[in-house]
C-alpha positions as CSV (number, residue, x, y, z in Angstrom):
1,X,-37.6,7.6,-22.5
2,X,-37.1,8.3,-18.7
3,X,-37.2,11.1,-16.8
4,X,-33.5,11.6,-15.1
5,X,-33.2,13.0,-11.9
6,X,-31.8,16.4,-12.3
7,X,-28.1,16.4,-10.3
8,X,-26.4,18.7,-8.1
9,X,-22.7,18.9,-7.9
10,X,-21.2,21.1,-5.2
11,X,-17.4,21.2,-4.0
12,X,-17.0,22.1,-0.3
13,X,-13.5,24.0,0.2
14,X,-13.8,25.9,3.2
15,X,-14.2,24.4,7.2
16,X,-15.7,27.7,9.0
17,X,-18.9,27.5,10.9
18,X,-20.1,30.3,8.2
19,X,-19.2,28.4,5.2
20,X,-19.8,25.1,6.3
21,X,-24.0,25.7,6.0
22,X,-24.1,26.8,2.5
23,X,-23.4,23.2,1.1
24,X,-25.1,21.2,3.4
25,X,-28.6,23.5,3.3
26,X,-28.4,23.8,-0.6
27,X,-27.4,19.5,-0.8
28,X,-30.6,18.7,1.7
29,X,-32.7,21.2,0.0
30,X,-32.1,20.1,-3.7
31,X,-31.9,16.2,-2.3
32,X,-35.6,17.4,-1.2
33,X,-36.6,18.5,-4.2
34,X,-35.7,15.3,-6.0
35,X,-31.9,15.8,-7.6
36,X,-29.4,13.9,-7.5
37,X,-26.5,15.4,-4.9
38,X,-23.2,14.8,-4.2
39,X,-20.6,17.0,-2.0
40,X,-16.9,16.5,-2.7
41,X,-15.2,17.3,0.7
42,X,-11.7,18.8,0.1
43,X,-8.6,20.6,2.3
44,X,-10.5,22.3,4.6
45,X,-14.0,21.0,4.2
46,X,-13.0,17.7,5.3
47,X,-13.5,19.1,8.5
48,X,-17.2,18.9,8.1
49,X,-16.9,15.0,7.7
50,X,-15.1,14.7,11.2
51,X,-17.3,12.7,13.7
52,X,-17.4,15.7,15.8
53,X,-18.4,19.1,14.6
54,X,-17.6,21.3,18.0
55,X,-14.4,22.7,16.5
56,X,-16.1,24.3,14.0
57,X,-15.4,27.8,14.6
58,X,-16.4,31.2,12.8
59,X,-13.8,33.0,11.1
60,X,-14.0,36.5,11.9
61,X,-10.9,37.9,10.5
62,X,-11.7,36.1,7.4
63,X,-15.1,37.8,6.9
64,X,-15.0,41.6,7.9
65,X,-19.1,41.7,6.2
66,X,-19.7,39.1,9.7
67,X,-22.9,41.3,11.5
68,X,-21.8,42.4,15.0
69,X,-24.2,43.6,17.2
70,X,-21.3,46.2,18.3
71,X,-19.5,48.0,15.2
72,X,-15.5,46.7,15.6
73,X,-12.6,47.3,13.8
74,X,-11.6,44.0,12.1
75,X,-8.4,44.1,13.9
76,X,-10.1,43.8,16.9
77,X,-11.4,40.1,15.8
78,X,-7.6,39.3,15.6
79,X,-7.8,39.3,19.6
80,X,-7.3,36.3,21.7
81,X,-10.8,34.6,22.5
82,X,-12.5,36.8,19.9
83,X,-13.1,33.4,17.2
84,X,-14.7,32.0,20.1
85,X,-17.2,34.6,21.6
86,X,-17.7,35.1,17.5
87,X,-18.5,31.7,16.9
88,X,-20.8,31.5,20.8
89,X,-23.0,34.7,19.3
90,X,-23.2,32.9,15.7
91,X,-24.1,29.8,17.4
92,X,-26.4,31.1,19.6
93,X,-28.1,32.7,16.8
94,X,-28.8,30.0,14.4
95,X,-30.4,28.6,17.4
96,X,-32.5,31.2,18.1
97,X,-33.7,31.2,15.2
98,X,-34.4,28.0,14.7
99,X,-31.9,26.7,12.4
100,X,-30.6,23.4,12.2
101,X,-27.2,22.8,13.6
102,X,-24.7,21.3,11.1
103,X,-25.3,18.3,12.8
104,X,-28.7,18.0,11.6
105,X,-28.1,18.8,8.2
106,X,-25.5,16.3,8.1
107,X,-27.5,13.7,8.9
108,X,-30.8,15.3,6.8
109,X,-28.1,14.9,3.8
110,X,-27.6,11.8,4.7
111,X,-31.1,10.5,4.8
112,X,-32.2,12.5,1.4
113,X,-29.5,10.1,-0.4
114,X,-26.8,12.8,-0.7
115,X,-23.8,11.7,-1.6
116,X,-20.4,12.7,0.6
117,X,-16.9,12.3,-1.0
118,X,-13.8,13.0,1.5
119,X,-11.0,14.1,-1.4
120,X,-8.2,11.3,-0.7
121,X,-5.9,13.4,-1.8
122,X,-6.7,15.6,0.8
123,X,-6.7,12.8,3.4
124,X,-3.2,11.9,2.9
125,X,-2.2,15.4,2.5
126,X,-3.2,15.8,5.7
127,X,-2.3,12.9,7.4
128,X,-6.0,12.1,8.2
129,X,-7.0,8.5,8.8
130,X,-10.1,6.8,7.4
131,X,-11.6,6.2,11.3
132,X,-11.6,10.6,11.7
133,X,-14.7,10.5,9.9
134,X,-17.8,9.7,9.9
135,X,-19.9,6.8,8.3
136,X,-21.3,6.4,5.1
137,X,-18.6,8.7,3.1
138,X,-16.7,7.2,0.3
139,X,-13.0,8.5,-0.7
140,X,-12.2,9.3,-3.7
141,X,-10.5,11.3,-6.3
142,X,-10.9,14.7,-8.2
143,X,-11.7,12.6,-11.2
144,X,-14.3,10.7,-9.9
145,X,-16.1,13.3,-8.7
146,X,-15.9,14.9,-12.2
147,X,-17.5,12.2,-13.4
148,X,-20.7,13.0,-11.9
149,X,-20.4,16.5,-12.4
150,X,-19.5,16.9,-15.8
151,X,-23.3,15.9,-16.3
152,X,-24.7,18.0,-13.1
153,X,-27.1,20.2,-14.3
154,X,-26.3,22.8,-11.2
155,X,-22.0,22.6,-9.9
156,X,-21.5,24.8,-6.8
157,X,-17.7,25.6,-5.5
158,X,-17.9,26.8,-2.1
């Protein structure tokens, strides 16, 4: 009898600089730590499988709980320029602290063996073609992904 590789299934929904860490740090970390890890990449997470990541903005108005160093209404973060001097302090934050960009836990995914499914649904849907994104992704559909998580001792929806 062998010992299986415990497997990690996580479904990445959302395309927002602050959502778009959780399932890349918990897919490298659990990659690290021997699983088995695939990310299925659908509506607006397929934005973190474009070849660049600079329009990845905050979403303010989306998350009132986001720290400001200055207490502001959340109607305030409806203002024009107000997602982008968000997403300049949230950026300049995770560097100053020393965390990786999502750049570099892309590609830390992609050297640990995770693996990345763009929903093709979602492609289509969207009108996105195959050269948008990046490398090393396959395409595929809800059921495929299924598959593999049907039998993932840990499924994430994020």
């Amino acid at each position: 009898m062998t010992d299986q590789p415990k497997k990690m299934a996580i479904i990445a929904s959302k395309g927002a600089l602050d959502m778009a860490y959780p399932p890349l740090i918990l897919a490298s970390t659990a990659a690290a730590m021997g699983y088995e890890v695939q990310i299925f990449f659908t509506f607006y997470g397929l934005q973190l499988l474009k070849k660049s990541l600079r329009h990845i903005k905050v979403s303010p108005l989306a998350n009132p709980a986001m720290p400001m160093p200055v207490p502001m209404p959340v109607l305030v973060s409806s203002l024009p320029g107000m997602q982008s001097m968000a997403t300049k302090m949230m950026k300049g934050m995770i560097k100053k602290k020393g965390v990786a960009s999502l750049e570099e836990l892309r590609d830390l995914c992609h050297e640990a063996g995770v693996k990345f499914i763009a929903c093709q649904m979602t492609v289509d849907l969207f009108n996105f073609k195959k050269t948008d994104f990046i490398d090393n992704i396959e395409f595929g559909g809800a059921a495929s992904f299924l598959e593999f998580a049907g039998g993932a001792d840990i499924t994430l929806f994020i």
